[in-house]
C-alpha positions in Angstrom: 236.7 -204.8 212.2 233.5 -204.2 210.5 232.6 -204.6 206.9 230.0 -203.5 205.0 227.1 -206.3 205.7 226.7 -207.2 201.7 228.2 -206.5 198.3 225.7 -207.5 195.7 226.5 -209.4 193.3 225.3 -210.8 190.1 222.4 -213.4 190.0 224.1 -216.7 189.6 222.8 -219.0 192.3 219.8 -219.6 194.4 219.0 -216.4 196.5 219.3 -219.0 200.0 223.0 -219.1 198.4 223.4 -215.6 198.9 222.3 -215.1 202.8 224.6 -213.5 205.0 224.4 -214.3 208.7 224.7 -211.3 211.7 226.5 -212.5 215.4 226.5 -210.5 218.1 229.9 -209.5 220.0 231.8 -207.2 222.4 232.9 -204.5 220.5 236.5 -205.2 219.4 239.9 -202.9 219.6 239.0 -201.3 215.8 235.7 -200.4 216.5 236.1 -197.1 218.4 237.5 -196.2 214.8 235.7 -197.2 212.8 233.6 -194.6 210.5 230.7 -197.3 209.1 230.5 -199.6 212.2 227.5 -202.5 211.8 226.0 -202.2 215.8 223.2 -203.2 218.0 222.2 -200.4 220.6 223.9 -197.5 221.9 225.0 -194.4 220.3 224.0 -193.8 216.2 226.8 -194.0 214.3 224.8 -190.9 211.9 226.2 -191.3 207.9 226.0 -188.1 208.2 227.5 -186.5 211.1 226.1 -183.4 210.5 222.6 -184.1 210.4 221.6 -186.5 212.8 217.6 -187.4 213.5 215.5 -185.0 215.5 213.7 -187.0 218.5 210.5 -185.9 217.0 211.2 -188.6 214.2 211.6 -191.6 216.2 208.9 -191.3 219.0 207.0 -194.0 220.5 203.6 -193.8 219.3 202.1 -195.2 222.2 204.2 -193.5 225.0 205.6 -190.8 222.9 209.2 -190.9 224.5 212.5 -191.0 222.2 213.3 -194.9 221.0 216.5 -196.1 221.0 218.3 -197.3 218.7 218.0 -200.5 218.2 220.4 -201.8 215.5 222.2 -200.3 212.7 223.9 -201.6 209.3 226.3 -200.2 206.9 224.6 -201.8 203.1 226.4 -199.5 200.6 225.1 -200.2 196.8 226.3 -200.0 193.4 223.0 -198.4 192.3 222.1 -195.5 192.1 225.5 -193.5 192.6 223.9 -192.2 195.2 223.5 -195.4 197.6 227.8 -195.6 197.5 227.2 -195.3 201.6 224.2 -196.3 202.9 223.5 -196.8 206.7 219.8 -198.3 207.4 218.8 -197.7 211.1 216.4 -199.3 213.1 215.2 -197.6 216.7 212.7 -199.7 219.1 210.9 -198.6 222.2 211.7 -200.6 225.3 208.8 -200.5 227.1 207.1 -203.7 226.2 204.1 -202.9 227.3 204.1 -200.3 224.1 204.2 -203.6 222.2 200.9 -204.9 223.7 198.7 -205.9 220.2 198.9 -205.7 216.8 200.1 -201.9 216.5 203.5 -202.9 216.4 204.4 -200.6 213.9 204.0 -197.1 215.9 207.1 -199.4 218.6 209.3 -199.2 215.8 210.9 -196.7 213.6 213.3 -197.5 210.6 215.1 -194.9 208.4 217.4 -195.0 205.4 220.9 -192.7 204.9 222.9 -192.8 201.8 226.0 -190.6 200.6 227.4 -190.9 197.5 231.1 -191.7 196.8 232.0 -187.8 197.1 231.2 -185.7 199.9 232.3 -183.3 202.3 232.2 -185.9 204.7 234.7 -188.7 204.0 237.9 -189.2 202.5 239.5 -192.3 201.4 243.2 -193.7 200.5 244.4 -196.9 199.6 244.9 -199.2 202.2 248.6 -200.3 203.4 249.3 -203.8 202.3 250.6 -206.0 205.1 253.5 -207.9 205.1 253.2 -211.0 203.3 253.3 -214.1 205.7 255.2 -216.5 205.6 254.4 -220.0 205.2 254.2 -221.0 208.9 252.2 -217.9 210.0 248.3 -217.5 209.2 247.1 -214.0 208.6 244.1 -212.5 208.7 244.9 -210.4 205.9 244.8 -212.8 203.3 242.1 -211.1 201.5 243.2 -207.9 201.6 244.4 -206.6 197.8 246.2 -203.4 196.5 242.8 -202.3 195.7 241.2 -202.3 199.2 240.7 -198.5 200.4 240.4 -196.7 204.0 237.8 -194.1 204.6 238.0 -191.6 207.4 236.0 -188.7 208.8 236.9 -185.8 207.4 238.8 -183.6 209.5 237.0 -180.2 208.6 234.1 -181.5 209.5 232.5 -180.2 212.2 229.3 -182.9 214.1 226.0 -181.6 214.6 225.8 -181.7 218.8 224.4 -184.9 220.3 222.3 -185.7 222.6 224.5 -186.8 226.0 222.0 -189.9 226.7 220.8 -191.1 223.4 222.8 -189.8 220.6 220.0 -188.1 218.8 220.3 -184.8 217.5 221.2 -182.3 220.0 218.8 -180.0 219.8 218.0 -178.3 223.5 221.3 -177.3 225.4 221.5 -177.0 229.4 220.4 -173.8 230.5 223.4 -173.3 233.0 226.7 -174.9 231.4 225.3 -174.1 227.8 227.6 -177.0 227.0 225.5 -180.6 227.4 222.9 -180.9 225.0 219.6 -183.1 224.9 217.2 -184.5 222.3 213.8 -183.7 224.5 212.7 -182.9 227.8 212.6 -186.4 228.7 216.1 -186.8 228.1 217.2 -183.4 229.6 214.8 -184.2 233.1 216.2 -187.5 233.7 219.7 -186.6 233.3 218.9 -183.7 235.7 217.3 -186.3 237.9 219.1 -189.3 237.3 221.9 -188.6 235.4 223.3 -186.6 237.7 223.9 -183.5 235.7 222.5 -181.2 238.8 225.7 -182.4 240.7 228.1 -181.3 237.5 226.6 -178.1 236.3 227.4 -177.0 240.3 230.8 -177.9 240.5 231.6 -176.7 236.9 230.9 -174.2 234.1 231.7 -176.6 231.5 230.0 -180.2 232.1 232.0 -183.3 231.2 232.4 -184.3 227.6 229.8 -186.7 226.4 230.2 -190.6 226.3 230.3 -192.1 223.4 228.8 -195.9 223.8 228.8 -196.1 220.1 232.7 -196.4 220.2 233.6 -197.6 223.5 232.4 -199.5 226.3 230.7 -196.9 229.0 231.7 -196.8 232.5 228.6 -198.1 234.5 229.5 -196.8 237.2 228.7 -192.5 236.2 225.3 -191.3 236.8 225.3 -190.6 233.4 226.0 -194.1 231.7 223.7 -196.1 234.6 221.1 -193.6 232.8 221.9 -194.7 229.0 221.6 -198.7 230.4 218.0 -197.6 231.8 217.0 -196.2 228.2 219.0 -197.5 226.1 219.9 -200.9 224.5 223.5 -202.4 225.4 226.0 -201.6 222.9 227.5 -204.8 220.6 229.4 -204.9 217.0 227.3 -207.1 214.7 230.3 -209.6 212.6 228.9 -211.4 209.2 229.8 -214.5 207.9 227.9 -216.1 204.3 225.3 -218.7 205.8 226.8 -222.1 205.5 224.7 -225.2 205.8 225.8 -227.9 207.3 225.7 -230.9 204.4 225.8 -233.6 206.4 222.5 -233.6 208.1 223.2 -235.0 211.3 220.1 -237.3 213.3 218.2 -233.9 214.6 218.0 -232.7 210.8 216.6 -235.9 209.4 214.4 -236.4 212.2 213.0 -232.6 211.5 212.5 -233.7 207.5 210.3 -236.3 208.7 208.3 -234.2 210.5 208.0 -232.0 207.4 206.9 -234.3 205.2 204.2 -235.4 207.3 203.4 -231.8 207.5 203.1 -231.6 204.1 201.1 -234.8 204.1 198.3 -233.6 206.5 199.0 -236.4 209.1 198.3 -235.7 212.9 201.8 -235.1 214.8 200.5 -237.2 217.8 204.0 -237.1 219.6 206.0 -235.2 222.2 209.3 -234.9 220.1 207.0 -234.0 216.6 205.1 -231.2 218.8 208.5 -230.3 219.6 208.2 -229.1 223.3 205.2 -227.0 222.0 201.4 -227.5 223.5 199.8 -227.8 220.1 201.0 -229.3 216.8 203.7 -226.5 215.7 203.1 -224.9 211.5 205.6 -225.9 208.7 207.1 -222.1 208.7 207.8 -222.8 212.1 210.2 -226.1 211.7 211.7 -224.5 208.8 212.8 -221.7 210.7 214.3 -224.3 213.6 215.6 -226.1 210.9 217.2 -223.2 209.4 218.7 -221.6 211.8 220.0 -225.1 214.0 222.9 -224.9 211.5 223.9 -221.3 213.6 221.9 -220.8 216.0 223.8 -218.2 217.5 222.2 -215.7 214.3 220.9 -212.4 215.2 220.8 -211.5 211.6 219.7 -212.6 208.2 220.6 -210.5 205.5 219.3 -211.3 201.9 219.5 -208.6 199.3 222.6 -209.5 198.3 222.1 -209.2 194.7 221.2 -207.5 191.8 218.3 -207.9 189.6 216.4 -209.8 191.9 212.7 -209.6 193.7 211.7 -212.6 194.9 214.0 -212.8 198.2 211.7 -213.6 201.1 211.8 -213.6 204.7 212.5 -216.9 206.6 209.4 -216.9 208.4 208.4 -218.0 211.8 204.8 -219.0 211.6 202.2 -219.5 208.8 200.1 -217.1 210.8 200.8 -213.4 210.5 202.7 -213.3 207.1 202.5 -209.9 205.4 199.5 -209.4 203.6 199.4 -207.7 199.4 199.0 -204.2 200.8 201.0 -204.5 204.5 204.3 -203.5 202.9 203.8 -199.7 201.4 204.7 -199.1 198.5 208.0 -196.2 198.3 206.4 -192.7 198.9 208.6 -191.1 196.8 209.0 -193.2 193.5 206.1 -195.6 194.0 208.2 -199.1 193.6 207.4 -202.0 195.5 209.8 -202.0 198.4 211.6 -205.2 198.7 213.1 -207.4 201.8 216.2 -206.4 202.4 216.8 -208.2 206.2 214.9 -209.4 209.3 216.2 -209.6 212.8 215.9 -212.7 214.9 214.3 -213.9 217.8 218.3 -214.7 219.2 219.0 -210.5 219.5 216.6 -210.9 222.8 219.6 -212.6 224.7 222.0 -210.5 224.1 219.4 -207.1 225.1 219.2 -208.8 228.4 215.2 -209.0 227.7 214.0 -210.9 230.8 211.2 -213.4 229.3 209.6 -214.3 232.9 208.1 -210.9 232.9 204.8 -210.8 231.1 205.6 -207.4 229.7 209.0 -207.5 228.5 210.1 -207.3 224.6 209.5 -210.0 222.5 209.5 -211.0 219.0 209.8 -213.8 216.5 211.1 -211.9 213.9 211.5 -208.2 212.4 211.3 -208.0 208.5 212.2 -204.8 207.2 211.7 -203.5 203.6 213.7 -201.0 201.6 212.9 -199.7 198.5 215.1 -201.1 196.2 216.1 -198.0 193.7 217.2 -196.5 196.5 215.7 -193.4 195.5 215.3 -189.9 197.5 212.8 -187.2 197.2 213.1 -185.2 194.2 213.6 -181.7 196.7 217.1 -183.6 197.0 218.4 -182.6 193.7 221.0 -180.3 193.5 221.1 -176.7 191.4 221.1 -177.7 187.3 220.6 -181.4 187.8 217.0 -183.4 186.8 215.6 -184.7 189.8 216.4 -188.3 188.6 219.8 -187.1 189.7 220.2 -186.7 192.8 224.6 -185.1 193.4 227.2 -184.7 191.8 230.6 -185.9 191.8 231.9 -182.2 192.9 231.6 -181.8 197.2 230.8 -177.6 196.7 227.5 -179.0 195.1 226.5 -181.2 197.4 223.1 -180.9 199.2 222.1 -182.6 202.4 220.0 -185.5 201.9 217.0 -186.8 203.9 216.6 -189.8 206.3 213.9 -191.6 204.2 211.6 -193.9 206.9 211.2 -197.6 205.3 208.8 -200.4 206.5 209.2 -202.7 209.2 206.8 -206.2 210.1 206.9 -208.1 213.1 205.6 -211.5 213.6 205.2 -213.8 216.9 205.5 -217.0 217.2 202.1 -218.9 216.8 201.9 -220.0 220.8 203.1 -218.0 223.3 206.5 -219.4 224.6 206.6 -221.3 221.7 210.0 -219.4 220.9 211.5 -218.8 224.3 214.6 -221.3 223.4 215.7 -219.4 221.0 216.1 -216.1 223.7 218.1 -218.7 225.6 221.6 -218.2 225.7 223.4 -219.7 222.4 225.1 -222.8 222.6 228.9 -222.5 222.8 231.0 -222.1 219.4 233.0 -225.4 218.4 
């Protein structure tokens, strides 16, 4: 069942104490209901239902078709009242030829969606308490506690419409059955085309409810869902786990410390196993990312801002080369605050998009950084009747207002050779 990624807490221990670690898996029984899911590809799970993004938001800038969404988290905050539900999603175009160069930033699209704790769309209730086990049985509920709660959609609310192939907002309808709606034109011609929709809109007045790959696993086998695995990225929950490190360095660690320290010394790594399977010598950001993430390698996700209070969380980095410059990272548009790192996605999620490395032109990354800014804060047009604009809702649902998507910052770096990171879009080791 899915949780939200990160509860912050207070500042007590070294930030690399505080990571918490993203694996990619089948969607389980509970996710279909689940209201916050944390997901990689198909359908958006939109915070709120009622305003989903507009294709026009998330375009490709080099071949100006709708991205797809790429992953999504569920990062509520304490602060500001505001952030009590927060969903930050990330769309990616998956042409890689769109990726070609440095203008990686017009292939990728990240936005920010926050409710506060009342609003017409949710309502919560205390959780039921399980059973107690006894001592023989293990549980899985061990954790929970009397003060756990449940939200659910609210039944009076009604969605916005959808688009049948991506999940963006609805905004064009069919023509004929009135009834299936469509983001753009793309979308609409290539389920005409491909999709098959032709074939239902002549056979029926009303055209066959929607999939919903955000909640279950779609049926290959329909027109309509071969369509969404052309555009789309394959639909997985994303579980989280605090990053433990291994203790007990095992031969492999100490024979990567040695490399680091010689590294650090300016001496000439003159041998196979140093280069490690790499044609020239490979950078210190480099082995401490293999380092890193050889305790679990299986990572698609490293989440950071996990606490209050605290700036100076930074990315594990893949290569010296390409680090974010004073000046890459904008500052926040609408409060002018430095916007801090919040997460990066790793190298790893390749496997599990099926990204076939052979071809010269398919999707590749070392790692995605994204910054957020970290008050949270929303334009000031946001504020409802009587408040100050440093106040964004209230606590009563009749004066709520809808609240924008605000687009964040995202930096891609490459490894420093080409292929230099194609083991880690091998498929992961088995789990002990």
């Amino acid at each position: 069942m899915s949780e939200p990624l990160a509860t912050p807490t207070p500042v007590t221990q070294a930030a690399t104490e505080h990571v918490e670690l993203g694996f990619a898996e089948e969607p389980d029984s509970f996710f279909a209901s689940e209201p916050f899911p944390n997901q990689i590809g198909g359908h958006p799970t939109w915070l709120d239902p009622t305003q989903p993004l507009s294709a026009d938001r998330v375009l490709c800038g080099a071949c100006d078709t709708p991205m797809p969404l790429l992953m999504q988290l569920y990062t509520p905050e304490d602060e500001p009242r505001e952030a009590f539900h927060r969903m930050v999603y990330v769309f990616c175009c998956k042409n890689g030829n769109c990726h070609a160069g440095n203008s990686f930033q017009r292939c990728f699209k990240v936005f920010r969606s926050q409710l506060p704790e009342t609003n017409p769309y949710y309502t919560s209730k205390p959780a039921e308490l399980s059973p107690a086990p006894s001592d023989e049985e293990n549980s899985d509920d061990e954790d929970q506690s009397e003060d756990d709660i449940v939200w659910t959609r609210n039944p009076d609310c009604k969605p916005a419409n959808l688009c049948v192939v991506c999940g963006l907002a609805g905004s064009k309808a069919c023509s004929r059955c009135k009834s299936t709606h469509y983001c753009s034109r793309q979308h609409q011609i290539a389920d005409w085309r491909t999709g098959n929709h032709r074939t239902q809109c002549a056979t029926s007045t009303t055209a066959t409810p929607p999939p919903t790959p955000a909640t279950a696993t779609p049926d290959t086998t329909e027109p309509v869902t071969r369509l969404q695995a052309q555009l789309m990225f394959p639909l997985l929950e994303i579980v989280s786990e605090p990053e433990a490190l291994d203790t007990h360095k095992n031969r492999d660690d100490a024979e990567m410390e040695a490399i680091l320290q010689r590294v650090d010394m300016d001496t000439e790594l003159d041998t196979q196993e140093d280069l490690e399977d790499s044609e020239t010598a490979v950078d210190r950001a480099f082995l401490e990312f293999q380092k890193r993430t050889n305790h679990n390698p299986s990572q698609v996700l490293r989440y950071v801002r996990t606490m209050y209070d605290r700036d100076d969380n930074v990315p594990l980095f893949v290569s010296d080369a390409d680090k974010p410059h004073p000046g890459d990272i904008a500052l926040c548009e609408q409060c002018g605050s430095p916007r801090s790192f919040e997460f990066q996605i790793l190298p790893q999620l390749l496997y599990y998009l099926g990204t076939n490395d052979a071809l010269p032109a398919s999707l590749d990354w070392g790692s995605l950084f994204i910054y957020s800014c970290p008050k949270n804060c929303l334009p000031s047009h946001a504020a409802v009747d009587g408040e100050s604009p440093k106040l964004k809702t209230t606590d009563n649902p009749e004066s709520f207002r809808k609240q924008p998507y605000i687009q964040e910052v995202l930096w891609r770096q490459h490894f420093t050779k080409d292929g230099i990171g194609r083991s880690f879009a091998r498929p992961p080791p088995p789990s002990e």
